[in-house]
N, C-alpha and C positions, 0 to 999 in steps of 0.2 A: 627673015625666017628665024636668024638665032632670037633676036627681041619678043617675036611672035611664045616660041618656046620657052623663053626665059617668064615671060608674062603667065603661061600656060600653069608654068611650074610655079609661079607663087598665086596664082590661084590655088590651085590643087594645096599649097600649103597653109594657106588663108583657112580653106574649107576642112582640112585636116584638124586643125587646133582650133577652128570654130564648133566642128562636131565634137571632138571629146571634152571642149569647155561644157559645151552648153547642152551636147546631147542629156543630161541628164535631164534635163527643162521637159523631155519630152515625155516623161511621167508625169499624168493626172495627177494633180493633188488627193491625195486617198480622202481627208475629210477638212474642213474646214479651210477653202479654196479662197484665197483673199478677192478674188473677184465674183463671190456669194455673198450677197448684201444682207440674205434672211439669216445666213447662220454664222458670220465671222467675226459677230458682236457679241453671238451666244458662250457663257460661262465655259464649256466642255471647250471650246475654242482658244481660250486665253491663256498663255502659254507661261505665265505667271503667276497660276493655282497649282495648288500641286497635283499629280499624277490623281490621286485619289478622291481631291473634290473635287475635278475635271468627270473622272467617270463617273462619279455618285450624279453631277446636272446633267449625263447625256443620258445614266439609266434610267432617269425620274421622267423625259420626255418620249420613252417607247412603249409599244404597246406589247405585250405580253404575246403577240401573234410573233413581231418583230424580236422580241428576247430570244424566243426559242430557236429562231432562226441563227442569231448568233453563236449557238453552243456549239456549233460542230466546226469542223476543220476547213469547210467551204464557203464560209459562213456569208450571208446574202449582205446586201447591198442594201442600204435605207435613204433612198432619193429623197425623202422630204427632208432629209436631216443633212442631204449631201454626201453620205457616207459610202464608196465605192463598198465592192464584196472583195473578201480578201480568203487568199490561199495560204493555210498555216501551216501546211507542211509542204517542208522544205528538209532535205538532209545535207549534211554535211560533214561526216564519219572521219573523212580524210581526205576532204578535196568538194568543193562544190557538186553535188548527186546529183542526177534528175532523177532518181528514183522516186520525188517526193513530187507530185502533180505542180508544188507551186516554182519549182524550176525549169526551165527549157534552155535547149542549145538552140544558134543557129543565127545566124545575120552577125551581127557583130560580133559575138560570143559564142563560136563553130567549139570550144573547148574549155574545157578549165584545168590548173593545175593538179594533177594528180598525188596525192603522197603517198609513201608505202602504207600499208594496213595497217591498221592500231598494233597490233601484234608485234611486229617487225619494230615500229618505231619505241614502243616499251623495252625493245630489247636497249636500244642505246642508254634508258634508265639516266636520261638528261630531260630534266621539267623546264631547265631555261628554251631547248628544243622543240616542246611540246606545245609549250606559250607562243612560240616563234610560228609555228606550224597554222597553228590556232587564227593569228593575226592575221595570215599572208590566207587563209580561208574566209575570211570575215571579210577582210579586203575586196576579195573577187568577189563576194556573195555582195557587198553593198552595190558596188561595180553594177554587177546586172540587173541588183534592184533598180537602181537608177536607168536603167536600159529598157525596163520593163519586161525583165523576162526571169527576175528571182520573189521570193518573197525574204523577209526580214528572220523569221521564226525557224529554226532549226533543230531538227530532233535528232540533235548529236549534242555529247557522243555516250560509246555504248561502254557503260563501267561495272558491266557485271564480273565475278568472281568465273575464272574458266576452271570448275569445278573438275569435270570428266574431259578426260583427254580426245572424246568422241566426238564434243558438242563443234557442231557444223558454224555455229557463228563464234566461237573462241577468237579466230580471227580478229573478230572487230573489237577484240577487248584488249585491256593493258597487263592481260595472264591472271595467273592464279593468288597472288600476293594482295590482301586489302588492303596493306600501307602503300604498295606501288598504285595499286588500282585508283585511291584516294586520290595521290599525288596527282598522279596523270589530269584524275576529274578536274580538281582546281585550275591546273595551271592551263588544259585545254581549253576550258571556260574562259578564264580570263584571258588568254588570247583570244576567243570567238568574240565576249563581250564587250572585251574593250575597258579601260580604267579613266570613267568619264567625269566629268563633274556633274553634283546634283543628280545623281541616279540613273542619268542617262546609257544607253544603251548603244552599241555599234549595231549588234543583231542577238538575239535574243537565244543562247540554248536552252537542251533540254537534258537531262543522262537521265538514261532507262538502262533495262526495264526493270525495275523496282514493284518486289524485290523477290530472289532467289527462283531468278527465271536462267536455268541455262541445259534446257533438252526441249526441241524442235521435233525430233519423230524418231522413236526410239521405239524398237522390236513393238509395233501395234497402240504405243502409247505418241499421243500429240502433244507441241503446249494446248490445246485450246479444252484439253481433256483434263491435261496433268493435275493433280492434288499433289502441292509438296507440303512433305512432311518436316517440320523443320524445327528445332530445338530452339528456346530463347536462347540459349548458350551458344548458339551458332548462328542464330540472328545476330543477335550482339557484337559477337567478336569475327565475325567472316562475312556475311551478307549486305548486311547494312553499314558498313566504316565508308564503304565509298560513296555512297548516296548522302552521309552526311558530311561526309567531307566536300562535296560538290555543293552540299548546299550551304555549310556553314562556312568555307574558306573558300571557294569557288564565287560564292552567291551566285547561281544559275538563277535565270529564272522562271524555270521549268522543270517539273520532274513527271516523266510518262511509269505511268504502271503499267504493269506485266498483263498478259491470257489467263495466264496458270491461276489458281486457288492457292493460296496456304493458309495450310491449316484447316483446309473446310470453308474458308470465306473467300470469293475474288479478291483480286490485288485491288480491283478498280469502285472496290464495293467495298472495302473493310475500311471505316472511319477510325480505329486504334493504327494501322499504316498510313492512311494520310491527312486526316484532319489532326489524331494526337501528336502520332508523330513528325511526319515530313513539315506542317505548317506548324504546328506546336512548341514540339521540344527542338524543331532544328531552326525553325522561323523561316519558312521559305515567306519569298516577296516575288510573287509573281504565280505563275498558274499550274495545275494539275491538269496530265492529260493524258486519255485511254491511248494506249494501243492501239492500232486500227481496228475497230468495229469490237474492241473488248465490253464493249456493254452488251453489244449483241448476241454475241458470244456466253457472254455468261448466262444473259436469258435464254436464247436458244439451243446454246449445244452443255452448256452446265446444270440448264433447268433451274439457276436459283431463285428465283423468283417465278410463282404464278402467272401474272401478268405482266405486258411489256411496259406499262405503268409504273408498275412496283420497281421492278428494272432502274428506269429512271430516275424514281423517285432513291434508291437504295445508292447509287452510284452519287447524284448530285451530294446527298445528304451525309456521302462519304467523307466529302471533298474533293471531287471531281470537279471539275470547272469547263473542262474541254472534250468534247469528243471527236476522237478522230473517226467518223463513219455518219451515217444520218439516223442514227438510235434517237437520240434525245432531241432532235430537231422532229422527231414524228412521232415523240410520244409523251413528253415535256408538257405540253401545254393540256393533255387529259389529265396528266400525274394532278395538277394544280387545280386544274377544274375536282380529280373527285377527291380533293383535300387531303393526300398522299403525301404531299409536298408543296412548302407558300412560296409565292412568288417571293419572295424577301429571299430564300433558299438561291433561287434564281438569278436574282439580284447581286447576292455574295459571287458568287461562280462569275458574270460578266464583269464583276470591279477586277476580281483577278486577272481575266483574259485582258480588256480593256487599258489597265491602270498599264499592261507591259506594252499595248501599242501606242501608247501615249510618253511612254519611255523611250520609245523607239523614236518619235516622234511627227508619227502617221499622222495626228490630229495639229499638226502646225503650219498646215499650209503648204504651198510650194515648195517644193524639194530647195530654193535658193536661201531659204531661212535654215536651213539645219547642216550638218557636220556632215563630213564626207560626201558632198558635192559634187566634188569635183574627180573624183573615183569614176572611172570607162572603162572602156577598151582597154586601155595603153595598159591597164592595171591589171589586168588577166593574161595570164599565160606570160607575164615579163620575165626577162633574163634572170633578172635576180629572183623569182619565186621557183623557176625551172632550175637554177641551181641550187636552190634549199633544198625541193626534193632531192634532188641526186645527192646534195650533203647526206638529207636526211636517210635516205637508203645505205649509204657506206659503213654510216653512224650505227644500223641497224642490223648489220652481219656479224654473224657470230661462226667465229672458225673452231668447229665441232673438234678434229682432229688435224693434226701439223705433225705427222714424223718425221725424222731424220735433221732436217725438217724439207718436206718436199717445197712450201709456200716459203715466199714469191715465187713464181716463175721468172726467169731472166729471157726478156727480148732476144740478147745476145747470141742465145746459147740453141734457140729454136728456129727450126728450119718450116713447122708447119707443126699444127696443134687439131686434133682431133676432137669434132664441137657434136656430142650423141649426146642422145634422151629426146622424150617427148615435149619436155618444154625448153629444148636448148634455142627454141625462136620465137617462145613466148611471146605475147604482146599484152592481149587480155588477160591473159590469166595473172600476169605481175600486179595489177591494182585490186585485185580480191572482189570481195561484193562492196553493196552502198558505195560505188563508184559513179560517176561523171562521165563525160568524152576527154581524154586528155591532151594536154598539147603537142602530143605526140607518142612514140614511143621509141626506145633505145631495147631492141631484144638480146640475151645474153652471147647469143653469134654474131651482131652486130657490135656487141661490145668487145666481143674479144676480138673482132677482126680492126679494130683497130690500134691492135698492138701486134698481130703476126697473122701471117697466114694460115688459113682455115680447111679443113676437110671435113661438111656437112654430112650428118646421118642421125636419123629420127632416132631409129633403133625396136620405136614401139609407132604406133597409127594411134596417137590418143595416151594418155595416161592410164586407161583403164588397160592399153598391153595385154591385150585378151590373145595374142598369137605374136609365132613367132618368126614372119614372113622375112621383117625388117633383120634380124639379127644378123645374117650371115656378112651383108654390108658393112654395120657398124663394128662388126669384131675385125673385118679385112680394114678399115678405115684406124681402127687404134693398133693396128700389127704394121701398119707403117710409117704414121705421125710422128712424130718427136716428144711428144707429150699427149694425153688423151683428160680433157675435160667431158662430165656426165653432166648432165642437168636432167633431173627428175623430180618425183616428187609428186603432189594434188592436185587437184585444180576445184573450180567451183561442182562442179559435175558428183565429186566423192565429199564435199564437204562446203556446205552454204547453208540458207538459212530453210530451212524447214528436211535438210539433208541432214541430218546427224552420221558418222564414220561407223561402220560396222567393226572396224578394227585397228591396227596400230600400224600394222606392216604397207612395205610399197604394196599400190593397186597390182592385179593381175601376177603378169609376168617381169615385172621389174627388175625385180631383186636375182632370176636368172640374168637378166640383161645385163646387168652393173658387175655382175660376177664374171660372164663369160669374158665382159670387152674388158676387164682389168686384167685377167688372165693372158690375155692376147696380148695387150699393150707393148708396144717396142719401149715408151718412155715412163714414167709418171702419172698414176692416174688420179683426178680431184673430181671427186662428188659432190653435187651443188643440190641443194633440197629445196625446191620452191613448196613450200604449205602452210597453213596457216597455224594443225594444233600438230602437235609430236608424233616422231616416225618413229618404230623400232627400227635402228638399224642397225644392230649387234652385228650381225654378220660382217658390215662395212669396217665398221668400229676395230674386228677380230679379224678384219683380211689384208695381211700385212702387203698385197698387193695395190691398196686402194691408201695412197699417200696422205693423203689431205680430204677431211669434209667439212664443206661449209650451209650451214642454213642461210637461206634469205627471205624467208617469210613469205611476203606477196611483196615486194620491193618497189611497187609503183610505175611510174612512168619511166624512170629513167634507171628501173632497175637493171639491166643489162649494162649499161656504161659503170654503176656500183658494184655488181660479182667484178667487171675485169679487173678495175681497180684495183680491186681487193685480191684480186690473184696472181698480179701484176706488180703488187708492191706499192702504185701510188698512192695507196692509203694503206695502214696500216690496222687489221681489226680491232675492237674493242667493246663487240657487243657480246651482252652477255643473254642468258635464256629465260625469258620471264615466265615461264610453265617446266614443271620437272616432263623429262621425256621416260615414259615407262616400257618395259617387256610389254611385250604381248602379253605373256602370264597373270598380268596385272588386273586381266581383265576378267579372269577366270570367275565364274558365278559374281559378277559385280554387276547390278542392274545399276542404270542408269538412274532409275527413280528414286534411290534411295540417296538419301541428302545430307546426313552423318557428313562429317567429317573427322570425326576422332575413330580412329582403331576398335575392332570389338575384336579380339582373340578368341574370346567363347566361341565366338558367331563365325568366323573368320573372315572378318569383315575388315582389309587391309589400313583406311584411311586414305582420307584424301589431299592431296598437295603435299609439299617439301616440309607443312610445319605439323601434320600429323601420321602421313607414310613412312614408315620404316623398311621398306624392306629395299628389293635391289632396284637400282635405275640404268637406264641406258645410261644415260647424262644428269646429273641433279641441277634443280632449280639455281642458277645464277651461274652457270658452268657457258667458259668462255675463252678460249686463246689469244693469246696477243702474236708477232714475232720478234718481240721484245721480252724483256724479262720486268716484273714487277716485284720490290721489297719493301715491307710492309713492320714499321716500327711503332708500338706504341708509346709513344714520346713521354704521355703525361695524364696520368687517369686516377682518381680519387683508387684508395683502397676499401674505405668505409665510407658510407653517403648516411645520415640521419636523418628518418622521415618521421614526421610530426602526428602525430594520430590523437585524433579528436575524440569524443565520446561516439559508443554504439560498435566499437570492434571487436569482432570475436576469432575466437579459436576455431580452426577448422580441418579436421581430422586426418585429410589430405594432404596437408602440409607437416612439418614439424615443430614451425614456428606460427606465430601471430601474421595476421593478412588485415591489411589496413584498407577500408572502405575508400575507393576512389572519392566519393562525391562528401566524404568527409575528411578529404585531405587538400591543403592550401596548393594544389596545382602548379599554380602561376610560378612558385618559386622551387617546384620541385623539379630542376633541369641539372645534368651529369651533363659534366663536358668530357669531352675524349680527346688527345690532340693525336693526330695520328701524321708518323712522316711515314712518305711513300718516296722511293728512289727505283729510278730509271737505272737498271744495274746491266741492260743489253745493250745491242748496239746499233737498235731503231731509235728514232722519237716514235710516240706512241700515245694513244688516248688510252686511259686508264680508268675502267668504273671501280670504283669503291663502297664495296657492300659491307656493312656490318651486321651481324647476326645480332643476336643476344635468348640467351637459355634459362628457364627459371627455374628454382625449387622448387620442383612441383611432381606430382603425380601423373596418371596415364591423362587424363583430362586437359591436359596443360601442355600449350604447343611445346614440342621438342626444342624447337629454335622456331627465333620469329627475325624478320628483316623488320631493324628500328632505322636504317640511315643509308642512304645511299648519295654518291655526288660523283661525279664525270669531272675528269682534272685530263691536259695535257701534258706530258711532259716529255723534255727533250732528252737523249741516248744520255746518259751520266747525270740528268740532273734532280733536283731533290726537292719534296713540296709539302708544307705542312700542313694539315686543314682542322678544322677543330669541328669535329661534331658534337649535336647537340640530341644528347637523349630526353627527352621526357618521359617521368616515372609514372605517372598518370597515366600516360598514353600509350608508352612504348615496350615498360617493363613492368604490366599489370596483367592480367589474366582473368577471366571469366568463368566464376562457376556455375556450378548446373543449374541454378536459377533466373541465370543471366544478370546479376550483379558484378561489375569489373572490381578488382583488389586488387592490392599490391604485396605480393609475398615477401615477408622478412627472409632473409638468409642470403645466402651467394649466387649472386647471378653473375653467369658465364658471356663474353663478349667475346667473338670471332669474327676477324676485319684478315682476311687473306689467311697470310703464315702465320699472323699475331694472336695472342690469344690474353685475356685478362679478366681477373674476377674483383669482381665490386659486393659487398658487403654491404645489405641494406639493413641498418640496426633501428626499430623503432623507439621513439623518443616522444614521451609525454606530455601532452601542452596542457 
């Protein structure tokens, strides 16, 4: 019998490591199938042309019924050419989605790993992170390809500017900052895509929505309605830095356009947005693609064009290459019949789609000739990817306020801990939207019960707290614990995608809730804020009965096991806020549709973000506790820097010095080093971000402070770390005037890196 069973059990291990070998074998070759005699000798087959003359011999052998069929996101299947049909949208935001048709869970892949919300994870303001995150997503997503239940093409991630503190998908961005937003794009990319040789591809992203899409359904206004009205001067220097940063240091190979209009033209239809510029001046290699159903849309509910021909014909002729919806697959092939638009139009649009599945490389046969192979099961949901998350969640909390200091809590010292609010059991609601199944979850009562005893109470029925049935509970529950933790806060219900926030304050009856049971509390009370865009919580901020508060964004999957952590001591915070938190007041007569970013006083028009709002904040942009102490030297920093100015620079009335045309100044070599020591002067070790600002000579037009440098360093109780930033004058200490030309202001620019402060003298010099 034991022989019988021992035989038993390596079978069962045989067929184990025989399935996740070779399971991948059990995906169809998509095109060019080595045991297809008619087509694996054809040119588009040979994996030794490059990506581009491969597509140029598969387009020359279709028929124009078959072209059109390929434009869209579902796109058919060409049996005489061998060619399966393939699903192009796929998401992957923060974790393998099935929001996107061309993903499924289920049989081998019941989940994927989940990571906190772009939001949350911007807080940590760590790009090596973000790459890391990127990878272990790309990973899974090939995994199930190989499974046959993902597609390769992913419309992630989202790097829009979180303009208004209302917008319902701010969430899935990397906040308000376009140098952050930038960063993120790249380094998320290049973790998704992979750093291959020969141009090859792991999976293919995409960052939308481009550009200046960020209001879903605002007081009777829609995207699918909005006209944004938008300033070159705030194209230039707000809207668009992150789109070109994803696509010129990122290389995505995808950029989706917005719903919205700007300017009076669709996103998906104005050829100066993506033929001048996205392919153009930034050089995208790979494809453009609507929004779901954005062509439809603009024909039908924008009315721009007469007919659903013109339509087509307007969008392809843009630079459109992809549609997400069946627009251009049902109206394509009339556009070119009544002479609208040439198949040659047609033509360009499939080398683009095409030339990135051949990068992928769909058209090479059997899955056993290509990279990542051997990617299954075993690669989803593993130990080490479920610990990233939960790194990356700890990474991503930011401890609002710490008096006395009430945080850590000590185990030692607590007899039972009081676990209130409506998301203190979270599960869903921690992974935000453009979420997956995940491999589980850790809710924030589950986390803390595994550091002390728990006394459970909702306090509200729902985060919306429309009564006050639950309170009397939760207030007898903090009047006798030893300590009282709150968990409150959003959920997808007040704030997702086509939900915009009607306000700033907790929903309903909260903010009573959080007041009474602090009031009550026998011990300590800590407010935990699950949401994605900024709470007013001045009150909390101002109730010297409420010890400690901590944000945690949408924290993921394992964000419950991250807050205890974090309020337990075994991690120590270090996230900082990648969106300013405003009043209430903030919002007083401030429509959402309006897209200024700079101050109008006349008008009383406040401004928007940390780098043209002045007035008061809950919290300002990059505002963050440790329970460590951080000191901040500037070790070593030029006093005067000399920049070279070419012909064609003028004087500009706003300034009181000379401003030197960016695109007439040698760039390459125009880098300010900063050495900056940072000393651990508490008596945690401690992760520490390091933000530097910088301020220019400038007028009302000219961000007040801009974020040029940030970098995440560890450092242990007493010890001491030097790092040397690198400013670019070009990029980072230039400015945007009203015509949307960048310069470089002569005179003294201000640098603020923590307590340190330094000014640098930018003196022009004559070549």
């Amino acid at each position: 019998m034991r022989r019988l069973v021992s035989s038993i059990a390596l079978l069962l291990i045989c067929f184990f490591i025989f399935t996740n070998a070779v399971g991948a074998e059990t995906r169809k070759a998509f095109a060019c199938d080595p045991s297809d005699s008619n087509t694996k000798h054809l040119p588009f087959c040979k994996t030794g042309l490059s990506a581009a003359k491969r597509a140029k011999d598969l387009i020359g052998r279709l028929t124009l019924q078959e072209k059109v069929k390929l434009l869209v996101n579902n796109a058919a299947a060409v049996p005489r050419l061998g060619i399966m049909g393939y699903e192009w949208w796929s998401e992957g935001l923060h974790g393998v989605s099935d929001v996107g048709p061309g993903t499924k869970f289920g049989g081998e892949f019941p989940g994927a790993t989940s990571f906190p919300q772009v939001i949350t994870t911007a807080a940590s303001f760590n790009t090596s992170l973000w790459e890391q995150i990127g990878k272990v997503v790309s990973d899974e997503a090939r995994a199930m390809y190989n499974g046959g239940q993902a597609g390769l093409t992913y419309w992630s991630p989202n790097v829009n500017i979180f303009r208004d503190p209302r917008w319902g998908r701010g969430q899935e961005t990397p906040g308000e900052d376009p140098v952050v937003a930038g960063k993120y794009a790249a380094s998320y990319v290049k973790g998704l895509q992979g750093n291959n040789p020969n141009d090859r591809l792991k999976v293919a992203a995409s960052c939308k929505h481009y550009t200046a899409y960020d209001l879903d359904n605002w007081n009777g206004v829609d995207r699918f309605h909005f006209n944004a009205l938008v300033s070159v001067q705030d194209m230039e220097d707000t809207f668009n830095i992150p789109f070109r940063s994803c696509v010129r240091e990122g290389k995505v190979a995808s950029v989706m356009c917005s719903y919205n209009q700007v300017n009076g033209i669709p996103a998906c239809a104005d050829p100066k947005l993506l033929r001048k510029t996205i392919r153009g001046a930034w050089g995208l290699n790979g494809y453009i693609v609507s929004d779901c159903d954005s062509v439809g849309v603009f024909f039908n509910t924008q009315h721009y064009t007469s007919t659903p021909e013109e339509a087509a014909a307007a969008a392809i002729k843009a630079g459109l290459d992809l549609d997400c919806g069946p627009f251009l697959a049902m109206h394509t092939e009339n556009a070119v019949v009544k002479k609208l638009l040439k198949e040659a139009d047609v033509d360009a649009a499939l080398t683009n789609t095409i030339s990135v599945q051949m990068r992928l490389g769909m058209f090479d046969g059997g899955l056993s000739s290509q990279p990542y192979t051997k990617l299954g099961p075993k690669d989803v949901c593993s130990a080490s990817h479920q610990e990233l998350a939960l790194q990356a969640a700890r990474l991503g909390i930011v401890l609002l306020k710490n008096d006395v200091p009430v945080l850590p809590l000590s185990q030692q010292h607590l007899g039972s801990v009081a676990v209130i609010g409506p998301n203190s059991n979270a599960t869903r609601t921690m992974i935000g939207n453009y979420a997956g199944v995940p491999c589980g979850y850790t809710s924030p009562l589950q986390g803390i019960r595994k550091y002390t005893r728990t006394v459970h109470n909702e306090g509200c029925d729902g985060v919306a707290c429309d009564n006050d049935d639950l309170f009397s509970g939760a207030v007898e529950a903090a009047s006798k614990a030893d300590a009282t933790i709150l968990v409150m806060g959003l959920d997808q219900s007040i704030e997702a995608e086509f939900v915009d926030r009607e306000g700033l304050l907790l929903p309903g009856r909260q903010q009573e809730l959080v007041t009474k049971v602090a009031s009550a509390s026998k011990g300590p009370t800590i407010l935990v804020l699950l949401s994605g865009g900024p709470v007013d919580v001045s009150f909390a901020q101002n109730d010297a009965q409420i010890g400690a508060i901590l944000w945690a964004g949408y924290p993921g999957q394992a964000g419950g096991a991250a807050i205890a952590d974090v309020i337990f001591g075994v991690h120590n915070p270090g996230g900082r806020l990648p969106m300013t938190w405003y009043p209430q007041e903030y919002l007083n007569n401030l429509p959402m549709t309006t897209m200024d970013m700079r101050a109008n006083p006349s008008k009383n028009y406040p401004g928007r973000t940390y780098r043209f709002y002045k007035g008061p904040v809950v919290y300002p942009y990059g505002h963050g506790l440790s329970y460590t102490s951080f000191k901040h030297t500037i070790a070593k920093a030029p006093k005067v820097f000399s920049v070279p100015m070419g012909g064609g620079h003028r004087a500009n009335s706003t300034f009181s010095d000379k401003l030197v045309r960016v695109a007439r100044a040698n760039c390459k070599r125009l880098t300010l080093k900063v050495h900056v020591e940072v000393e651990n002067v508490g008596s945690r070790d401690g992760t520490h971000t390091l933000l530097m600002f910088a301020s220019p000579p400038g007028d009302d037009w000219a961000p007040q402070k801009q974020l040029v440098g940030f970098q995440t360093m560890g450092i242990p109780s007493g010890g001491k770390q030097r790092v040397v930033m690198s400013v670019g004058i070009c990029k980072h200490l230039s400015v945007v005037d009203s015509g949307g030309v960048r310069r470089i202001p002569m005179g003294e620019h201000g640098l603020y890196i923590g307590d340190a402060t330094h000014t640098v003298s930018l003196q022009p010099r004559k070549i």
